[in-house]
C-alpha beads as a LAMMPS data file, in Angstrom:
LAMMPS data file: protein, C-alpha beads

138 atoms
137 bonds

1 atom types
1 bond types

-500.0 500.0 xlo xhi
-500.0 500.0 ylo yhi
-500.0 500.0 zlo zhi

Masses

1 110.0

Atoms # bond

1 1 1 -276.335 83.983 -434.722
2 1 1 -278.842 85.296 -432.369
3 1 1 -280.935 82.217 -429.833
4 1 1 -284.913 82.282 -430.525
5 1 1 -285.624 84.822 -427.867
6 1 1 -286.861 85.827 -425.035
7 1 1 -289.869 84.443 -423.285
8 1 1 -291.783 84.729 -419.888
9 1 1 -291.834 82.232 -417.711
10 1 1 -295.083 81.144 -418.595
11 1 1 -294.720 80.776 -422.069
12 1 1 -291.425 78.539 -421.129
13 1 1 -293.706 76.736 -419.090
14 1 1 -296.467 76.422 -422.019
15 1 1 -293.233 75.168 -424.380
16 1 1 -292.203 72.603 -422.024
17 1 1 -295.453 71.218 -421.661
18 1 1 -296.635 71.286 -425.447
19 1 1 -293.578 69.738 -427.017
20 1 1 -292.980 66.298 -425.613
21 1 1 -289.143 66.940 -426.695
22 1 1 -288.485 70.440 -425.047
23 1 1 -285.810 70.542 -423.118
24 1 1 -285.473 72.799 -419.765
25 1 1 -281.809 73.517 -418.437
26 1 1 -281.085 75.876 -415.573
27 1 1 -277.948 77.596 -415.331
28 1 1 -277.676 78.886 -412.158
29 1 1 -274.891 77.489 -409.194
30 1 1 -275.426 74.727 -407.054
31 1 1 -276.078 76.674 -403.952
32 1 1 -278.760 78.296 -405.654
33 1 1 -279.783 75.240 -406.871
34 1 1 -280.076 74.095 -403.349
35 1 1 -281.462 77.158 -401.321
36 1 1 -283.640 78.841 -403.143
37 1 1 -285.376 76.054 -405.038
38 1 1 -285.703 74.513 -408.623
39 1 1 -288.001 74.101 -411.415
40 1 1 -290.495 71.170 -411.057
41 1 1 -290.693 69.712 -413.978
42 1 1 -292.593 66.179 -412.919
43 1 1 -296.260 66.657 -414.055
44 1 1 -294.601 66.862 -417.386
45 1 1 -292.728 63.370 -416.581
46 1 1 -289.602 65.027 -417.793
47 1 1 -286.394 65.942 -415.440
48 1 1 -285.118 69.306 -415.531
49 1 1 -281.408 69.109 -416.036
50 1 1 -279.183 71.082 -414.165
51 1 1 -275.190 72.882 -415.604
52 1 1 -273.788 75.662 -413.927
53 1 1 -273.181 78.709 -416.435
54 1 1 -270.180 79.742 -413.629
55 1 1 -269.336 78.461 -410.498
56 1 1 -269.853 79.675 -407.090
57 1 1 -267.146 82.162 -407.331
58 1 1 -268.130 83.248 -410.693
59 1 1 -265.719 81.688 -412.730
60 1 1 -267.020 80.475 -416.006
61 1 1 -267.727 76.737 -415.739
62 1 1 -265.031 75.640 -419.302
63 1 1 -266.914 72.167 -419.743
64 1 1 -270.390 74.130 -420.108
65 1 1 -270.569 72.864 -423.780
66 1 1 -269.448 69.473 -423.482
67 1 1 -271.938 69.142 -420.659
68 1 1 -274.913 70.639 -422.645
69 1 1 -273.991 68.606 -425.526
70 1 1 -274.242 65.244 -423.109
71 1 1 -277.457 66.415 -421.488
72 1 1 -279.259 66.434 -425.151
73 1 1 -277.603 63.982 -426.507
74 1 1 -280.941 62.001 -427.050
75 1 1 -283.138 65.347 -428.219
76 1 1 -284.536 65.740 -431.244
77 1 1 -282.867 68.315 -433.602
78 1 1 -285.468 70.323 -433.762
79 1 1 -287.081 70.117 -430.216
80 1 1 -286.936 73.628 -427.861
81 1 1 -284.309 73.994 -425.465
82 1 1 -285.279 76.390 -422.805
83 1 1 -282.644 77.927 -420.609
84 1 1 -283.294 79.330 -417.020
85 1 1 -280.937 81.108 -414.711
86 1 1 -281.660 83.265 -411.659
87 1 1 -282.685 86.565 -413.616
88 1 1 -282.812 85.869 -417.222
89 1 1 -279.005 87.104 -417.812
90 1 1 -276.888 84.104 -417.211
91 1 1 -279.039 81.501 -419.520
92 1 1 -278.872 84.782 -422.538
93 1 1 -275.589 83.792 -422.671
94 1 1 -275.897 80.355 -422.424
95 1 1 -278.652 80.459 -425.525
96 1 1 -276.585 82.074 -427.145
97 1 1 -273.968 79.531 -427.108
98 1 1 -276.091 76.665 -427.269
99 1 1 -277.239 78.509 -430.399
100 1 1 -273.803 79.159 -431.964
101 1 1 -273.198 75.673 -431.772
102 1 1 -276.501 74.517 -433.995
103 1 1 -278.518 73.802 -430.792
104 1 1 -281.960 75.378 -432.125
105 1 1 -284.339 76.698 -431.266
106 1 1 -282.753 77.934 -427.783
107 1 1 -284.641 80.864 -425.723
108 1 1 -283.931 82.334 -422.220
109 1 1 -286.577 82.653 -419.596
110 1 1 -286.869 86.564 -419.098
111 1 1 -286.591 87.231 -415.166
112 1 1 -285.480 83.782 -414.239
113 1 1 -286.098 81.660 -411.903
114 1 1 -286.621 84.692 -409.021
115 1 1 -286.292 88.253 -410.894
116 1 1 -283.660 91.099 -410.776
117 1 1 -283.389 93.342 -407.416
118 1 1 -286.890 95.062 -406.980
119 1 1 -287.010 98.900 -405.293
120 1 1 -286.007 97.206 -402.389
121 1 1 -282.550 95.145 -403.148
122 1 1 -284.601 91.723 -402.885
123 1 1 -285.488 89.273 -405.463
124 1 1 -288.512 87.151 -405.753
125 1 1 -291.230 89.395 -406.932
126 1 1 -291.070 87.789 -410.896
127 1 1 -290.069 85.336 -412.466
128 1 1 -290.392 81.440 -412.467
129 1 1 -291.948 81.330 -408.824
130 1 1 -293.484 84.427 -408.210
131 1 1 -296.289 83.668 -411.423
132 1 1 -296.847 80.378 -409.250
133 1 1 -294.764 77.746 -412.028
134 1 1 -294.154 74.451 -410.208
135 1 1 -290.771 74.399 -408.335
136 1 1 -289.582 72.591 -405.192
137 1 1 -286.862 72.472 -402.586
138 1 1 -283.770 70.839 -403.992

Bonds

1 1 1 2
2 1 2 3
3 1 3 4
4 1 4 5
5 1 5 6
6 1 6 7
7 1 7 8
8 1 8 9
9 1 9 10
10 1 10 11
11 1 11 12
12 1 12 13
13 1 13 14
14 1 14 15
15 1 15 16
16 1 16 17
17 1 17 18
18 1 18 19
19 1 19 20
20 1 20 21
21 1 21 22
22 1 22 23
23 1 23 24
24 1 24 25
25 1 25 26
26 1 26 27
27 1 27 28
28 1 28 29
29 1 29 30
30 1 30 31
31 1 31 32
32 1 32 33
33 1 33 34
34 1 34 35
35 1 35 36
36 1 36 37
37 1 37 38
38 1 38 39
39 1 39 40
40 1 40 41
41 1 41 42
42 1 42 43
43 1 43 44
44 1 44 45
45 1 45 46
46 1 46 47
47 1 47 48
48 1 48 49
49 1 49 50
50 1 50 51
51 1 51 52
52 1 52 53
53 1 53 54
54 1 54 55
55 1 55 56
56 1 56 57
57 1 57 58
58 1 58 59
59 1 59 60
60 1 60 61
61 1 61 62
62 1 62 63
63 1 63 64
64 1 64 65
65 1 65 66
66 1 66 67
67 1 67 68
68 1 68 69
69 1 69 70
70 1 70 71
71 1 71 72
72 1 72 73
73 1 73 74
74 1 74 75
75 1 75 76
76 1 76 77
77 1 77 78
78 1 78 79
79 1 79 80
80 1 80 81
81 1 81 82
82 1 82 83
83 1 83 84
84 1 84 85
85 1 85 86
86 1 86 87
87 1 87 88
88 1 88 89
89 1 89 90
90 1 90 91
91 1 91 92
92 1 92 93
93 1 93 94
94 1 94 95
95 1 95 96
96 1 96 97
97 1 97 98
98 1 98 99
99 1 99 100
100 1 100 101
101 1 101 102
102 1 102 103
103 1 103 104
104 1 104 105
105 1 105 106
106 1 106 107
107 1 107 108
108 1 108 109
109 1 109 110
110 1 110 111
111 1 111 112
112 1 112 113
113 1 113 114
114 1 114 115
115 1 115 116
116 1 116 117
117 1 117 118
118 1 118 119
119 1 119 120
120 1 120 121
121 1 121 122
122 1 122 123
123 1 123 124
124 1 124 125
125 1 125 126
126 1 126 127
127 1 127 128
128 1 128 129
129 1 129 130
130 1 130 131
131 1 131 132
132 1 132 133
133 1 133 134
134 1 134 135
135 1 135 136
136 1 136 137
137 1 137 138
């Protein structure tokens, strides 16, 4: 079973803030968590919440389900879960698990929360902050 697709950043943004229930989970590590910024989600008076796909080594975090399943414990069955990572390919995978077990309807944020490597090796040129979404410094 295939998650309910891919979406830019500002249509994630538009789902968070026209369904009171969505839900908005970023994947990404800690450290990125805490140096490059994260996903303000208070004008919509609902928190973010925050499971690491993998770890800082890159080791695949094994409570990732049981975590997710905690974090939306109180959601809706129907209500949007939107899933963020750094470039769009870490929360793919997580939508597709939260998919394959019943969590629906699950979509990934195409380039993240900063983009893939632009012509230069940097990030930061798309995604969730560079079209000017609300974040802040963790």
């Amino acid at each position: 079973m295939s998650y309910a697709g891919d979406i830019t950043p500002e249509k994630a943004w538009e789902i968070l803030t026209e369904h009171a229930d969505a839900v908005l989970v970023d994947v990404r590590t800690e450290g990125e968590w805490a140096h490059i910024g994260i996903p303000d989600t208070s004008s919509i008076e609902r928190p973010a919440h925050f499971i690491e796909w993998v770890d800082g080594t890159g080791a695949r975090n094994p409570r990732f389900g049981e975590q997710l399943e905690q974090v939306l414990a109180d959601r809706p069955a129907d209500a949007p879960v939107v899933f963020l990572c750094r470039s769009g390919q870490r929360s793919a995978y997580a939508a597709t698990v939260a998919t394959a077990a019943g969590i629906t309807p699950s979509y990934n944020v195409l380039d993240g929360f900063e983009g893939g490597l632009d012509a230069f090796g940097q990030r930061g040129s798309t995604g969730w902050r560079a079209v000017g979404l609300p974040w802040r410094q963790a």
